[in-house]
VEXDREN-2710 file (C-alpha; in Angstrom, 1 decimal):
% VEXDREN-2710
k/r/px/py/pz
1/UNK/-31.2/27.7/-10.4
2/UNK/-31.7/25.4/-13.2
3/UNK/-34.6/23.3/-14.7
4/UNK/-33.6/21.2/-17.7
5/UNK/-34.4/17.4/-19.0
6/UNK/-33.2/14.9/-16.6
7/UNK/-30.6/12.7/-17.2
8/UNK/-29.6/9.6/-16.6
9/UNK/-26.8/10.6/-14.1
10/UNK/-30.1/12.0/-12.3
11/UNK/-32.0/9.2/-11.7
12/UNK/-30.3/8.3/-7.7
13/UNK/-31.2/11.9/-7.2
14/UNK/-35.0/11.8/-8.1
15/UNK/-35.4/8.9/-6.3
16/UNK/-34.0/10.1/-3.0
17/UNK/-36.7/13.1/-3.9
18/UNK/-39.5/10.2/-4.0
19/UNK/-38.3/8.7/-1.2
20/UNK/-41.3/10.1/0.9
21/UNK/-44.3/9.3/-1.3
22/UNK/-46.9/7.4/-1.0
23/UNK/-46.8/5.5/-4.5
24/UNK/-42.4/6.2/-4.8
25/UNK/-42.2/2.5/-7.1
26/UNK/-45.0/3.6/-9.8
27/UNK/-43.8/7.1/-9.8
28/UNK/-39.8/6.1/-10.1
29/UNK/-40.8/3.7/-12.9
30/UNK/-42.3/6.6/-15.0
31/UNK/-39.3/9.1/-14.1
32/UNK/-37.1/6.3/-15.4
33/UNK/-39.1/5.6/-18.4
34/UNK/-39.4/9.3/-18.9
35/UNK/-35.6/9.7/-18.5
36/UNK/-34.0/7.1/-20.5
37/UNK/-36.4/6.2/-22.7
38/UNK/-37.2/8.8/-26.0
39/UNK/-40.3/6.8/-27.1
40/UNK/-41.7/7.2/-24.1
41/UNK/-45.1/9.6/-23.3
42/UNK/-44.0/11.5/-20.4
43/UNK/-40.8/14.0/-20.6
44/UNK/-38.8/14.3/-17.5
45/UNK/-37.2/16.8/-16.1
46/UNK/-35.4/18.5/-12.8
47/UNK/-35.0/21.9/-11.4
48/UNK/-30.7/22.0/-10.0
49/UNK/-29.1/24.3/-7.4
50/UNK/-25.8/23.9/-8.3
51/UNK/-25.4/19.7/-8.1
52/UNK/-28.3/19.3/-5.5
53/UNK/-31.6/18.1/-7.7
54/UNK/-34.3/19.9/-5.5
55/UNK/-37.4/18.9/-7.5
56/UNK/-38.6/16.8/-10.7
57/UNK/-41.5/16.6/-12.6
58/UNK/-42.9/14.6/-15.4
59/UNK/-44.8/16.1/-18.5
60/UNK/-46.5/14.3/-20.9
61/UNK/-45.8/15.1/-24.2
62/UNK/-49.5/15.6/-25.6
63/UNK/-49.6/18.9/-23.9
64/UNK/-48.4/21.8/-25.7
65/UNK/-44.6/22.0/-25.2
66/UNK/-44.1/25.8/-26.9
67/UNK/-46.8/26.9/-23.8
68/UNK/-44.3/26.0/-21.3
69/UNK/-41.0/26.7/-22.8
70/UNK/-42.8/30.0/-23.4
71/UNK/-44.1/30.6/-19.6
72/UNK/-40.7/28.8/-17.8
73/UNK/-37.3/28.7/-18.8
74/UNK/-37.2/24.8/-20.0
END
């Protein structure tokens, strides 16, 4: 398993993992932002088995980045 930034070669894949949500359009704009964008205020990333993409999640950048890269692997 891996969890790293996302990419823009991941973008089809998070959206096929919204597919199912309630607000998919809002929350695909933001992983997009997130993903191709480095001025933007969230970070995206994804969490791989081999080439499947089997979750994302967005973090905003205010929060304290050295917490989680010292509490997950990121």
């Amino acid at each position: 398993m891996e969890v790293r930034r996302a990419s823009s070669g991941d973008i089809e894949r998070i959206r096929d993992l919204l597919e199912v949500t309630e607000d998919r359009e809002a929350l695909m704009e933001k992983f997009y932002e997130a993903t191709i964008n480095p001025d933007s205020p969230n970070l995206s990333f994804v969490c791989k088995i081999y080439d499947d993409v089997i979750g994302a999640f967005l973090l905003a950048k205010d929060v304290n980045l050295d917490y989680y890269k010292s509490h997950f692997h990121i």
